[in-house]
PDB file with one MODEL, atoms N, CA, C and O in Angstrom:
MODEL        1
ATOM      1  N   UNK A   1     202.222 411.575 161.213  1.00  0.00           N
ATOM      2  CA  UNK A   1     202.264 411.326 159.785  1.00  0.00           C
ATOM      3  C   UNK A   1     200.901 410.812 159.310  1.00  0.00           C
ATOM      4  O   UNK A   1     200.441 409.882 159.971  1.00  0.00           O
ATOM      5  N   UNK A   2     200.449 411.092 158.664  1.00  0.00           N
ATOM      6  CA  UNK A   2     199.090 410.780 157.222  1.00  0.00           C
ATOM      7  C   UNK A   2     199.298 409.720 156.925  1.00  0.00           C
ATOM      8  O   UNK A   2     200.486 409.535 157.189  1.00  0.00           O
ATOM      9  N   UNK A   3     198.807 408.687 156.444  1.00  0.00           N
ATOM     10  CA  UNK A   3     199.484 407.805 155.869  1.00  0.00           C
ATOM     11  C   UNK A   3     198.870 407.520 155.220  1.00  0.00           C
ATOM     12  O   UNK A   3     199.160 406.387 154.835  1.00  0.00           O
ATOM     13  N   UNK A   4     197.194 408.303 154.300  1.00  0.00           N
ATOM     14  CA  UNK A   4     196.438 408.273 153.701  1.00  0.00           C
ATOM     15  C   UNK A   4     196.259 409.223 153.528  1.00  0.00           C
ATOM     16  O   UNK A   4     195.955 409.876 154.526  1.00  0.00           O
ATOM     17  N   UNK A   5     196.346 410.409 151.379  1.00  0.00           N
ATOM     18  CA  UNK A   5     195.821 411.426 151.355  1.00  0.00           C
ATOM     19  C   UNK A   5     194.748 411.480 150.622  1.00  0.00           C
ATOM     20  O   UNK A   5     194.690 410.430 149.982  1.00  0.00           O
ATOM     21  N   UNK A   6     193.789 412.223 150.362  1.00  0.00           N
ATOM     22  CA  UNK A   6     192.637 411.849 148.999  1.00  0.00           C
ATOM     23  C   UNK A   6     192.882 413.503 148.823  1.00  0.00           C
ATOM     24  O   UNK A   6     192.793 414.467 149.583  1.00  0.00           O
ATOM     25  N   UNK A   7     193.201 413.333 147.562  1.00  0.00           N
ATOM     26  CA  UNK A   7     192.856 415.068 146.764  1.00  0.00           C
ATOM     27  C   UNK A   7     191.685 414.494 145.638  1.00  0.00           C
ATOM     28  O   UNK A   7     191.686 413.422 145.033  1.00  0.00           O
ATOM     29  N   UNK A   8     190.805 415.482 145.596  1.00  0.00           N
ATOM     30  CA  UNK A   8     189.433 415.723 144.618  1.00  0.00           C
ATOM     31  C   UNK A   8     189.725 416.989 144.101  1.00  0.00           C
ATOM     32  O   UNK A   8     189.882 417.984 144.809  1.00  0.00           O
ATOM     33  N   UNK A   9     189.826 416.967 142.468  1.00  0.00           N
ATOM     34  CA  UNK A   9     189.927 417.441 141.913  1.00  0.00           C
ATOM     35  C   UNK A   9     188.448 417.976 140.845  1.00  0.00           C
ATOM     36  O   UNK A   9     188.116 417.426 139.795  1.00  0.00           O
ATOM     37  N   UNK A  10     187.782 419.133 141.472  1.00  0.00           N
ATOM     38  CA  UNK A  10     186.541 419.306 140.675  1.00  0.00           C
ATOM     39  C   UNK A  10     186.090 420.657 139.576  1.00  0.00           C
ATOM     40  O   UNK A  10     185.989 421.880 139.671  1.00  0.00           O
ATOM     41  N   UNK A  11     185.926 419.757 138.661  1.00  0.00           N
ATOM     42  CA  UNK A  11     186.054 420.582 137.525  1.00  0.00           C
ATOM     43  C   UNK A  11     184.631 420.254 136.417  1.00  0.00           C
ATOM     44  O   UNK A  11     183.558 419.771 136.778  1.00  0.00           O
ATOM     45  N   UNK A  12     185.010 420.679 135.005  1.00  0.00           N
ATOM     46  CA  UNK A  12     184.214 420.580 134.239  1.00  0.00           C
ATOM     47  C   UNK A  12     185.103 419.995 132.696  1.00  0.00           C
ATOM     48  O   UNK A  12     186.151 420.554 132.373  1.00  0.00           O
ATOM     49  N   UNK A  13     184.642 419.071 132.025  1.00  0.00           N
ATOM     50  CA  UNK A  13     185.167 419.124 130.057  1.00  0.00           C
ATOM     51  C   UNK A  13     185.042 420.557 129.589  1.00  0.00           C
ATOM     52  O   UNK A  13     184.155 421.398 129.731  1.00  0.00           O
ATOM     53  N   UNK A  14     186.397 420.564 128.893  1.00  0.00           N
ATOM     54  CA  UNK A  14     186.315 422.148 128.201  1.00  0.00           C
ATOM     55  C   UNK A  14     186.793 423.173 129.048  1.00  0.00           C
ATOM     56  O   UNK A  14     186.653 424.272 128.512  1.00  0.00           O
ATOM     57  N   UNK A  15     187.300 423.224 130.158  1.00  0.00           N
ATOM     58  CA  UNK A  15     187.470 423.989 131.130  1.00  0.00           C
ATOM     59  C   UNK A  15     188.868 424.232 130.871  1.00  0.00           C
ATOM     60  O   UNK A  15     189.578 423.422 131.467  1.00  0.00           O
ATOM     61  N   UNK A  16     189.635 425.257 130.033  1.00  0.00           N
ATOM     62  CA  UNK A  16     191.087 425.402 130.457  1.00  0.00           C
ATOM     63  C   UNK A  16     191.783 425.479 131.677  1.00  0.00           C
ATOM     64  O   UNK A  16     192.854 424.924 131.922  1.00  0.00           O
ATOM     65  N   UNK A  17     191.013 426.311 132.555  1.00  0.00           N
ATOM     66  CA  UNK A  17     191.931 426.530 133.537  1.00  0.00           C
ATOM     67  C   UNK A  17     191.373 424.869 134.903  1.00  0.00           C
ATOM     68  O   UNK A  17     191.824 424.880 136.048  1.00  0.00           O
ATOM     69  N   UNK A  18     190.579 423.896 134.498  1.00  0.00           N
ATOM     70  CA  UNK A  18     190.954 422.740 134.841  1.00  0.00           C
ATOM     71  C   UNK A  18     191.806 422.176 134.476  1.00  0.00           C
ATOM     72  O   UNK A  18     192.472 421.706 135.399  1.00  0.00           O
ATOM     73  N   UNK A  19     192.315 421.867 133.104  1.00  0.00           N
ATOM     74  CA  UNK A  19     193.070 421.501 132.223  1.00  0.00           C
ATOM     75  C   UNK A  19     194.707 422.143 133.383  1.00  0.00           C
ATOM     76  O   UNK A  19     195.487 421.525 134.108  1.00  0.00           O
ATOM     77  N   UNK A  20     194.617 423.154 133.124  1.00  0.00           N
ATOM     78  CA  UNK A  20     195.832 423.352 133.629  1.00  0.00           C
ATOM     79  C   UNK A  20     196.217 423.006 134.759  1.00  0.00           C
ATOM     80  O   UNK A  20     197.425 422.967 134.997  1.00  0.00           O
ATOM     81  N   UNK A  21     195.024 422.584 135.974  1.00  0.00           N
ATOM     82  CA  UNK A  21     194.965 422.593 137.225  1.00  0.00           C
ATOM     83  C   UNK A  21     195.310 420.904 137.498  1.00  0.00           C
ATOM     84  O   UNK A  21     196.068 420.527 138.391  1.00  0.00           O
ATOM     85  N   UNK A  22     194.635 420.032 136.595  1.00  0.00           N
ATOM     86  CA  UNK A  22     195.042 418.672 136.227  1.00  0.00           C
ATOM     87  C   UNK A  22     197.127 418.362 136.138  1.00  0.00           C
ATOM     88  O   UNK A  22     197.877 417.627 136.779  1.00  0.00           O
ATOM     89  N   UNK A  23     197.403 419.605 134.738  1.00  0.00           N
ATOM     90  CA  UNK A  23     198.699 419.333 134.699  1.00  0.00           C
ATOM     91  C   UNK A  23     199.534 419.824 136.410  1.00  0.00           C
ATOM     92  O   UNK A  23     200.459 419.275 137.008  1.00  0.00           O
ATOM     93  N   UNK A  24     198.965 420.679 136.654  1.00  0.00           N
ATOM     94  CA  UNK A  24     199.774 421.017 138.138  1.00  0.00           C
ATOM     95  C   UNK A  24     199.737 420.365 139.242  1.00  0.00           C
ATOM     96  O   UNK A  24     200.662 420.362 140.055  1.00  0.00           O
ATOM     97  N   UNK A  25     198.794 419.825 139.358  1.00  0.00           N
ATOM     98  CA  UNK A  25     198.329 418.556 140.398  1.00  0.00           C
ATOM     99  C   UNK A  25     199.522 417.096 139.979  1.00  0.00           C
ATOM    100  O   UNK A  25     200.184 416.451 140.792  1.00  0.00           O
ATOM    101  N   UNK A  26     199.477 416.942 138.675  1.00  0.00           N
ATOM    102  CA  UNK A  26     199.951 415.962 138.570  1.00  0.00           C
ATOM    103  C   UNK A  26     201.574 416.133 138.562  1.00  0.00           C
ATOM    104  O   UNK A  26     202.094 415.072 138.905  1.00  0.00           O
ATOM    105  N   UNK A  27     202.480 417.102 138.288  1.00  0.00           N
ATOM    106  CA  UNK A  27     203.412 417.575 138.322  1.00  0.00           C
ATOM    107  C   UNK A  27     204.006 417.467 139.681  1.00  0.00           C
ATOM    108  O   UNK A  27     205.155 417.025 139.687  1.00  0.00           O
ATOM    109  N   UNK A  28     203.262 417.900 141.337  1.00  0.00           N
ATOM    110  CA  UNK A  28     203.529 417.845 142.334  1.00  0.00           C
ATOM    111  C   UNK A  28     203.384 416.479 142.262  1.00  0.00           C
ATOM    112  O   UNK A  28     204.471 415.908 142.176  1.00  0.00           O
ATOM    113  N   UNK A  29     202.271 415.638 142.268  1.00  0.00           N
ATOM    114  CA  UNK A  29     202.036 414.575 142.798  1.00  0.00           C
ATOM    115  C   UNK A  29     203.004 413.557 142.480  1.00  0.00           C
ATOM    116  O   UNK A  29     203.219 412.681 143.318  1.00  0.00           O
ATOM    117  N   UNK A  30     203.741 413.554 141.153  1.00  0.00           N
ATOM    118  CA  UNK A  30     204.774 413.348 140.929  1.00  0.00           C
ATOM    119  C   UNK A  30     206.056 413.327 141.437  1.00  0.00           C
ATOM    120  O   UNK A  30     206.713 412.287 141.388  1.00  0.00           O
ATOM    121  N   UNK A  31     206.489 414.323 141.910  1.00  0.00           N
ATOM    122  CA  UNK A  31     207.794 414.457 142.723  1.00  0.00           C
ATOM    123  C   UNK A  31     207.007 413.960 144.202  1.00  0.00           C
ATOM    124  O   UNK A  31     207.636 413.046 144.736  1.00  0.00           O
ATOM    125  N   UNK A  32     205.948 414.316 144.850  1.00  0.00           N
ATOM    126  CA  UNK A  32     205.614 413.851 146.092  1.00  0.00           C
ATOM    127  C   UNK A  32     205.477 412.455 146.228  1.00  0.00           C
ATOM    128  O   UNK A  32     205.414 412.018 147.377  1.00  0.00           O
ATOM    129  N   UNK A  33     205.401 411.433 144.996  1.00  0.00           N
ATOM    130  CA  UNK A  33     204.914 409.857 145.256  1.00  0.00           C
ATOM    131  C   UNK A  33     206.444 409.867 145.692  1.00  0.00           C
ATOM    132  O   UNK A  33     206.729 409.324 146.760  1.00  0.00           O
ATOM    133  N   UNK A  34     207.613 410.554 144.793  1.00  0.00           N
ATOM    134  CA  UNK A  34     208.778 409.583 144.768  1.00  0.00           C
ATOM    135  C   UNK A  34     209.605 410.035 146.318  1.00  0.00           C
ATOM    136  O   UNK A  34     210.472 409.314 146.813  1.00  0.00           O
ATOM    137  N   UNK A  35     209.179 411.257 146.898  1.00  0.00           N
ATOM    138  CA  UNK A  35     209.440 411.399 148.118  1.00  0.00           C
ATOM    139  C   UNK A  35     208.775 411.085 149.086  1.00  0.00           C
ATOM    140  O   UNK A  35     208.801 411.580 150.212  1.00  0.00           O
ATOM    141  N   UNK A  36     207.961 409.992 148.568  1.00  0.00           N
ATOM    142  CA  UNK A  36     207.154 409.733 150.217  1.00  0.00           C
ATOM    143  C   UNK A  36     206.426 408.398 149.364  1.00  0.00           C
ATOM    144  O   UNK A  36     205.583 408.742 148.535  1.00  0.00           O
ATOM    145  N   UNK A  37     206.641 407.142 149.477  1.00  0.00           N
ATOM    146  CA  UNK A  37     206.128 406.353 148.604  1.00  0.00           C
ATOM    147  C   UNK A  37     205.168 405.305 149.581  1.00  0.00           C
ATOM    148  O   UNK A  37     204.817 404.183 149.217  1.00  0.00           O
ATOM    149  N   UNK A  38     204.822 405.943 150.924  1.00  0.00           N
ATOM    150  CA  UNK A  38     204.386 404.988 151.961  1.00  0.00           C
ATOM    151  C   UNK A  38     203.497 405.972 152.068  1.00  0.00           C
ATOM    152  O   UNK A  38     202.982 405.805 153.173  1.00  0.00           O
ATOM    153  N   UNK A  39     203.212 406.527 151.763  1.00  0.00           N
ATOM    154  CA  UNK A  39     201.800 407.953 151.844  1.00  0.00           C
ATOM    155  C   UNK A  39     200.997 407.111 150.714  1.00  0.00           C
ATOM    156  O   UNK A  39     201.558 407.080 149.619  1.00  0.00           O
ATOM    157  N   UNK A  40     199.749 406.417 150.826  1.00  0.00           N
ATOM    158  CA  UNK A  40     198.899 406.353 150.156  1.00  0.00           C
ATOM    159  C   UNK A  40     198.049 407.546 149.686  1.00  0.00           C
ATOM    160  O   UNK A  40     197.162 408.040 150.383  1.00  0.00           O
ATOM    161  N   UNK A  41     198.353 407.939 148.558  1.00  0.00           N
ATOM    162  CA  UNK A  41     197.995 409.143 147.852  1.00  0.00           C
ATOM    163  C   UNK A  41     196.831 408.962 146.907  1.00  0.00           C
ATOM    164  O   UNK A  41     197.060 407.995 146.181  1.00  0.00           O
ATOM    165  N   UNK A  42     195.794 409.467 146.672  1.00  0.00           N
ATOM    166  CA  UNK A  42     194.396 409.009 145.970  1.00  0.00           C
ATOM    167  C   UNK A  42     194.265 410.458 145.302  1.00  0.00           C
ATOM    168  O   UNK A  42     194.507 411.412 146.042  1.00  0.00           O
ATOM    169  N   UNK A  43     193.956 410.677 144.162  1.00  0.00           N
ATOM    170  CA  UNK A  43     193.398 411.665 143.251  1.00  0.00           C
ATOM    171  C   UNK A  43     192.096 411.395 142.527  1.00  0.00           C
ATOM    172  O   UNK A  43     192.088 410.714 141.502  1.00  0.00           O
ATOM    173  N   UNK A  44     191.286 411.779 142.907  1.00  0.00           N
ATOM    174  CA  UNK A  44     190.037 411.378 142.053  1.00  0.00           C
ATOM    175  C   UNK A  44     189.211 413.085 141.479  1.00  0.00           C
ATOM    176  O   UNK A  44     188.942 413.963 142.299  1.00  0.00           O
ATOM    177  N   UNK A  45     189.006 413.192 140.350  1.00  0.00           N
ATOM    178  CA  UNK A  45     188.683 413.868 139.469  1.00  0.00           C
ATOM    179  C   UNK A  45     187.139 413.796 139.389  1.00  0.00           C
ATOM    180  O   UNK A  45     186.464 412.781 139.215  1.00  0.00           O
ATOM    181  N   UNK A  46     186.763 414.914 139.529  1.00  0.00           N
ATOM    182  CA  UNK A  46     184.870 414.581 139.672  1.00  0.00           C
ATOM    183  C   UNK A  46     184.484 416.068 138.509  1.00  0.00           C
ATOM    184  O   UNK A  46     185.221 417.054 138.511  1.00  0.00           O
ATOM    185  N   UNK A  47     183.623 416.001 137.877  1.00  0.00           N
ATOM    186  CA  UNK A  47     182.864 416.510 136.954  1.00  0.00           C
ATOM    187  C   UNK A  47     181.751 417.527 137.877  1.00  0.00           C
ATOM    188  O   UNK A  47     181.100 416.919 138.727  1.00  0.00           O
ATOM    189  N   UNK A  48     181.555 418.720 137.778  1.00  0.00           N
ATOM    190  CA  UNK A  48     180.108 419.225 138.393  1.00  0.00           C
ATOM    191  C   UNK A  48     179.466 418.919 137.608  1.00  0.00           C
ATOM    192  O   UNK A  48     178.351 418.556 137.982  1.00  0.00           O
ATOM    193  N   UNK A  49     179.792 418.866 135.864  1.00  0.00           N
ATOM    194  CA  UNK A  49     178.363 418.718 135.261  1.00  0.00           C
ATOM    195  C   UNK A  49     177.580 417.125 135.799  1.00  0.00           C
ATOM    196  O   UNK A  49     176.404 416.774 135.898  1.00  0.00           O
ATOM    197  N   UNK A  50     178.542 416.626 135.992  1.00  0.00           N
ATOM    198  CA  UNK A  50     177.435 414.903 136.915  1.00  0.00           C
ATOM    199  C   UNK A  50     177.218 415.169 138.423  1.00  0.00           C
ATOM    200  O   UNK A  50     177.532 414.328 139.266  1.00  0.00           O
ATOM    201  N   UNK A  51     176.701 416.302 138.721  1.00  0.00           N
ATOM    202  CA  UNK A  51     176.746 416.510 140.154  1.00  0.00           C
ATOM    203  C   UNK A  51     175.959 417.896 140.415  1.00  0.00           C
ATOM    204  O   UNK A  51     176.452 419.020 140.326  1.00  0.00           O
ATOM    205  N   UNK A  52     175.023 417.667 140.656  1.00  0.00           N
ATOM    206  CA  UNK A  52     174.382 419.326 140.577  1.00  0.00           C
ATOM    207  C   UNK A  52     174.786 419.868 142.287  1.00  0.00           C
ATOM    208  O   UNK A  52     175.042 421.059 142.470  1.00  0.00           O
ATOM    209  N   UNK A  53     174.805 418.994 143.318  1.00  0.00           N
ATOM    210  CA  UNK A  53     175.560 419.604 144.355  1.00  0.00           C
ATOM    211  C   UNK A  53     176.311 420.430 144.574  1.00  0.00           C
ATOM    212  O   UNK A  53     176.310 421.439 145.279  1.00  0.00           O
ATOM    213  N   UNK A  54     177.602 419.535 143.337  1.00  0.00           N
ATOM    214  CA  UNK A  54     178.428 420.352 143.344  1.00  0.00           C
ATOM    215  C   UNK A  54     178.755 421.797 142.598  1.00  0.00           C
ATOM    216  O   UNK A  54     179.466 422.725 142.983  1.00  0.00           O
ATOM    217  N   UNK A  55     177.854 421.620 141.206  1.00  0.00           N
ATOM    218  CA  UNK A  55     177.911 422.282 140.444  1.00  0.00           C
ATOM    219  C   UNK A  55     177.335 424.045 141.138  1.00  0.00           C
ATOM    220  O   UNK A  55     177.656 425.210 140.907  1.00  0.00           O
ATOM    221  N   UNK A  56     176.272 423.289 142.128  1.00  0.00           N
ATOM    222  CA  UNK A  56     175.540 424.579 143.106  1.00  0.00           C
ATOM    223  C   UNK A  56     176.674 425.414 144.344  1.00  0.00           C
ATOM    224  O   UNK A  56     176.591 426.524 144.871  1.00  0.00           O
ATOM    225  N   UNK A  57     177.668 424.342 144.479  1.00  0.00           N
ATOM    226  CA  UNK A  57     178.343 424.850 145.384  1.00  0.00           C
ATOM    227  C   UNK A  57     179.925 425.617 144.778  1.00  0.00           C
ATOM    228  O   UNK A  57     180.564 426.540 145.282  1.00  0.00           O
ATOM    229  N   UNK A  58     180.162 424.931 143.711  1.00  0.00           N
ATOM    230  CA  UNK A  58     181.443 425.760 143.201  1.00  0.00           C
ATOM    231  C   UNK A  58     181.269 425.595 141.591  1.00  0.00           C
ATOM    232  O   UNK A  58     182.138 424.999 140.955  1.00  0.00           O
ATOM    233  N   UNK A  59     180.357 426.029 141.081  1.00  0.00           N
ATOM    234  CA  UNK A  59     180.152 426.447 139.127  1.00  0.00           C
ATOM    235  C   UNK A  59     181.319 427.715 139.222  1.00  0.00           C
ATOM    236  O   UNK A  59     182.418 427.557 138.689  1.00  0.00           O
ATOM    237  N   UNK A  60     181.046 428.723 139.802  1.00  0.00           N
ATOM    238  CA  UNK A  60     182.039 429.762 139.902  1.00  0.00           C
ATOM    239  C   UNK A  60     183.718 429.882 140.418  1.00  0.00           C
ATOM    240  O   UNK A  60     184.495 430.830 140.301  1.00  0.00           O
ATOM    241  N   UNK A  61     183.852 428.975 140.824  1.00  0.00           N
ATOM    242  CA  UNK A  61     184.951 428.890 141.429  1.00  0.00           C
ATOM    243  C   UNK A  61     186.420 427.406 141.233  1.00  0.00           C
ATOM    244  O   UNK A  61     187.562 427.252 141.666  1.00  0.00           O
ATOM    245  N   UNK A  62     185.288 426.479 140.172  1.00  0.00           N
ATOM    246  CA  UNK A  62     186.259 425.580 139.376  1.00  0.00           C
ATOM    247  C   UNK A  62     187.323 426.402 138.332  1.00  0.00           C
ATOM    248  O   UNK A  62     187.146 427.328 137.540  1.00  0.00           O
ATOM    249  N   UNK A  63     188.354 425.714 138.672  1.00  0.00           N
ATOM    250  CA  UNK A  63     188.651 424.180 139.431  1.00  0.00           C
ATOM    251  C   UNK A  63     189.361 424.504 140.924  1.00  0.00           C
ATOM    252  O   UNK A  63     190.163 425.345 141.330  1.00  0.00           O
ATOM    253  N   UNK A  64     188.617 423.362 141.525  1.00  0.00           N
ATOM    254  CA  UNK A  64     188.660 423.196 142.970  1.00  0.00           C
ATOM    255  C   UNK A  64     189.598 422.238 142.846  1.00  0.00           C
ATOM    256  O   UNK A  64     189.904 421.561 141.865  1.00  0.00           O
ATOM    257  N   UNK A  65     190.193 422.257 144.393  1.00  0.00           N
ATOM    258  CA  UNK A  65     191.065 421.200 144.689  1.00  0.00           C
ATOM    259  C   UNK A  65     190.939 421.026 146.066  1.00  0.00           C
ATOM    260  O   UNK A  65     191.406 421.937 146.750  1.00  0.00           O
ATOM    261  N   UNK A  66     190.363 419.973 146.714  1.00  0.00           N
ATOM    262  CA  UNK A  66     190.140 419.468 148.106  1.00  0.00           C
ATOM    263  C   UNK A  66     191.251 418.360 148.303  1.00  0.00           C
ATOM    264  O   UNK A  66     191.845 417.546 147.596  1.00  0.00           O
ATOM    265  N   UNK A  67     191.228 418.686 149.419  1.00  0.00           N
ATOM    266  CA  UNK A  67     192.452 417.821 150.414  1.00  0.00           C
ATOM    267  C   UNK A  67     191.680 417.417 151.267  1.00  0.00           C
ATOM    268  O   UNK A  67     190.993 418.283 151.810  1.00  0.00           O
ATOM    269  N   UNK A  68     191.501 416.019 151.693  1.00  0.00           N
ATOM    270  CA  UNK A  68     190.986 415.451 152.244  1.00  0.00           C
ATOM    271  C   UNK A  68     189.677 416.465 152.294  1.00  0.00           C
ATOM    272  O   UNK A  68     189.753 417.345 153.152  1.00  0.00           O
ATOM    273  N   UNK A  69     188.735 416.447 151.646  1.00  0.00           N
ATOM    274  CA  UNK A  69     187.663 416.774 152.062  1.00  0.00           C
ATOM    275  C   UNK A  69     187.586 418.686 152.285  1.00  0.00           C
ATOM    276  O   UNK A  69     186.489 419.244 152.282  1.00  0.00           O
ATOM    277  N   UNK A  70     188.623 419.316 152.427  1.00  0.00           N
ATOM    278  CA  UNK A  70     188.941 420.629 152.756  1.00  0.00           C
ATOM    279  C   UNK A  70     189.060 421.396 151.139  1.00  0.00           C
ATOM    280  O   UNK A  70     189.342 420.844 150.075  1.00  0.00           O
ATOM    281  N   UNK A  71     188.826 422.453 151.325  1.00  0.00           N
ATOM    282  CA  UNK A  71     189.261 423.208 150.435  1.00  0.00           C
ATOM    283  C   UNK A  71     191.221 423.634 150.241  1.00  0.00           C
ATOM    284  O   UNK A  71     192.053 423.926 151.101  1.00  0.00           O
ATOM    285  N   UNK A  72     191.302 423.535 149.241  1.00  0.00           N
ATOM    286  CA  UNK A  72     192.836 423.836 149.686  1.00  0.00           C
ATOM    287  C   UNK A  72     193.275 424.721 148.122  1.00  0.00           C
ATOM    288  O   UNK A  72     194.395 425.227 148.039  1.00  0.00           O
ATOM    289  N   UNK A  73     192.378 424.818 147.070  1.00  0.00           N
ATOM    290  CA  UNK A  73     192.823 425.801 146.102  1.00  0.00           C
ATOM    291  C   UNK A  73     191.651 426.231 145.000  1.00  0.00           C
ATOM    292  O   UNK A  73     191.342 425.309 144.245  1.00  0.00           O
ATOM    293  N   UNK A  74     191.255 426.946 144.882  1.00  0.00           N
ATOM    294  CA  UNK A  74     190.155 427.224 143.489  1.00  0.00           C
ATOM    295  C   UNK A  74     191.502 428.197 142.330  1.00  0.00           C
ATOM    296  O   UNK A  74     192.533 428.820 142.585  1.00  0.00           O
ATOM    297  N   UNK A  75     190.916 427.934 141.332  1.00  0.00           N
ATOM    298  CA  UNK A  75     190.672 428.506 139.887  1.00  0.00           C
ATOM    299  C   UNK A  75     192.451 428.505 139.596  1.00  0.00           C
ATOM    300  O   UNK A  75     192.762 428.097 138.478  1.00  0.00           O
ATOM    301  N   UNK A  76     193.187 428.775 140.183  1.00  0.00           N
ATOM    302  CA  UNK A  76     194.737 428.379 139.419  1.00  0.00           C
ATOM    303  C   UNK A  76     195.232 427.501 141.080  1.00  0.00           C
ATOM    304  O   UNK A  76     194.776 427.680 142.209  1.00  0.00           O
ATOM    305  N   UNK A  77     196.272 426.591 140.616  1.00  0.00           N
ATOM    306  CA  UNK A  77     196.930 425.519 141.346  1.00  0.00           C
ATOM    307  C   UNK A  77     198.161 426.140 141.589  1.00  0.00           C
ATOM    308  O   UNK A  77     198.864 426.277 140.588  1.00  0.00           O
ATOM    309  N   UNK A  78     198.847 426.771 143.211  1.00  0.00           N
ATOM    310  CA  UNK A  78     200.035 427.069 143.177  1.00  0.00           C
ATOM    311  C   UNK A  78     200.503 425.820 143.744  1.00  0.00           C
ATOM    312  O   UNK A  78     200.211 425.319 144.829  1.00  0.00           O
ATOM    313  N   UNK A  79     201.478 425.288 142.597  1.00  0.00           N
ATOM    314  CA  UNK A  79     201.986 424.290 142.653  1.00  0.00           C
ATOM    315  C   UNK A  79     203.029 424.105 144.266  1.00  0.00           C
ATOM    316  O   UNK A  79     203.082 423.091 144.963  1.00  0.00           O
ATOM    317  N   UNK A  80     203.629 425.195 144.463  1.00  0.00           N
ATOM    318  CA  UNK A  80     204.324 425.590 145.744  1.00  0.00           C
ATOM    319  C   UNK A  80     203.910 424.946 146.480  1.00  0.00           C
ATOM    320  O   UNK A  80     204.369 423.957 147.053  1.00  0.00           O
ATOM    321  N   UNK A  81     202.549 425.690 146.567  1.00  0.00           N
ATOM    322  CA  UNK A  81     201.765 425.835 148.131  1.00  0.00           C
ATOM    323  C   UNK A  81     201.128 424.328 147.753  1.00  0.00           C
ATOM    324  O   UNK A  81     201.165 423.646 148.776  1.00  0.00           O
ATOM    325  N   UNK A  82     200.763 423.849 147.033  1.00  0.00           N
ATOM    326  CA  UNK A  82     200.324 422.309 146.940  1.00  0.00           C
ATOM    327  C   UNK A  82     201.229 421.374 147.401  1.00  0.00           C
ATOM    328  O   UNK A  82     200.876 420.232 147.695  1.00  0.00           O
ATOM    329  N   UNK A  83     202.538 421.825 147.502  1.00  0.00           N
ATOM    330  CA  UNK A  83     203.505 420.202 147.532  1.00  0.00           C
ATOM    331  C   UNK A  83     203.794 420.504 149.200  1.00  0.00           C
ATOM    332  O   UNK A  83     203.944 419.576 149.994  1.00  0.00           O
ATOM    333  N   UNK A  84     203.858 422.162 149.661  1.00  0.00           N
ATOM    334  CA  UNK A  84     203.872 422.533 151.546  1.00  0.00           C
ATOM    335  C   UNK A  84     202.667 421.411 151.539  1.00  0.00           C
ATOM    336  O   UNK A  84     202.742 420.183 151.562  1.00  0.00           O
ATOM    337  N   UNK A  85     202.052 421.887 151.516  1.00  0.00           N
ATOM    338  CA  UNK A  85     200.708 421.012 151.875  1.00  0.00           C
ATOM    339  C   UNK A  85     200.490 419.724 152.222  1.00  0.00           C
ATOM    340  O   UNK A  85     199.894 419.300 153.212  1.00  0.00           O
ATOM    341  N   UNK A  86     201.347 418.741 150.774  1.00  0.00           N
ATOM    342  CA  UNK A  86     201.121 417.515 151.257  1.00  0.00           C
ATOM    343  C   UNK A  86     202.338 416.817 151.976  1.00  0.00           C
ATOM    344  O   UNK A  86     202.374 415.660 152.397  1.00  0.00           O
ATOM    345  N   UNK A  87     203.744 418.183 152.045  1.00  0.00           N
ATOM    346  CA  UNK A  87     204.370 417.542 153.008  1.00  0.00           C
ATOM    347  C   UNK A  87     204.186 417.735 154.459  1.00  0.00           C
ATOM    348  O   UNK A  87     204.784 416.997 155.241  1.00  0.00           O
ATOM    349  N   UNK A  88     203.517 418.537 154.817  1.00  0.00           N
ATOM    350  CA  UNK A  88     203.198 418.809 156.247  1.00  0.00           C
ATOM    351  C   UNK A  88     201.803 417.340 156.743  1.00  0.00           C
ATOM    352  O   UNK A  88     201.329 416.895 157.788  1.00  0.00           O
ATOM    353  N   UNK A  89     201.644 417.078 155.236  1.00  0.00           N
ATOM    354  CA  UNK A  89     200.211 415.761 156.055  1.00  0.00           C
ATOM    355  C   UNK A  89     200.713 414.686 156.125  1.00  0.00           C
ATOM    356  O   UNK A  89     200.171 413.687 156.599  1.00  0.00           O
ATOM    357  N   UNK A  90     202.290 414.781 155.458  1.00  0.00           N
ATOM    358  CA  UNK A  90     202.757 413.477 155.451  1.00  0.00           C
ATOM    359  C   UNK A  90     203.938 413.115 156.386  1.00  0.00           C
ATOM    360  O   UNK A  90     204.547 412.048 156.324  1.00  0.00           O
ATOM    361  N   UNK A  91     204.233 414.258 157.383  1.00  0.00           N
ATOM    362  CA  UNK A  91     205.228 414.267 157.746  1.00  0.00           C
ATOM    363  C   UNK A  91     205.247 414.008 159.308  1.00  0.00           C
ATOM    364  O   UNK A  91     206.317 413.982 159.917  1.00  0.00           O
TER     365      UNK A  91
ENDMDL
END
């Protein structure tokens, strides 16, 4: 069992399909706090425009969604395959 997850959520202001990727993230993360409330779960939201790293490594391919550090979804959020995900790290 995980007992620590960090999802990074990287995007841009103005970005619809971040926007949407925000509501889907938070939708799982939702039903996942209340099924697993001993999983320290961390979401942190990062901007490429404050980050030219990042902006060099995925401008094309926001919004990203890293799991611990991994890639785990670009440009639409299947909410599905997001909640497999964090129950297999938590389990």
């Amino acid at each position: 069992m995980n007992a620590e997850i960090t999802l990074q959520l990287i995007g841009k202001p103005g970005c619809h399909l971040c926007e949407d990727a925000t509501s889907a993230v938070e939708r799982v993360l939702f039903g996942f706090r209340a099924a697993y409330s001993e999983v320290k779960l961390t979401l942190e939201e990062v901007s490429i425009v404050d980050n030219a790293e990042l902006t060099a490594k995925y401008a094309e391919q926001i919004p990203v969604l890293l799991i611990n550090d991994r890639v785990h979804n670009y440009w639409r959020i299947d909410e599905t395959r997001l909640r497999q995900a964090l129950d297999e790290l938590a389990s």
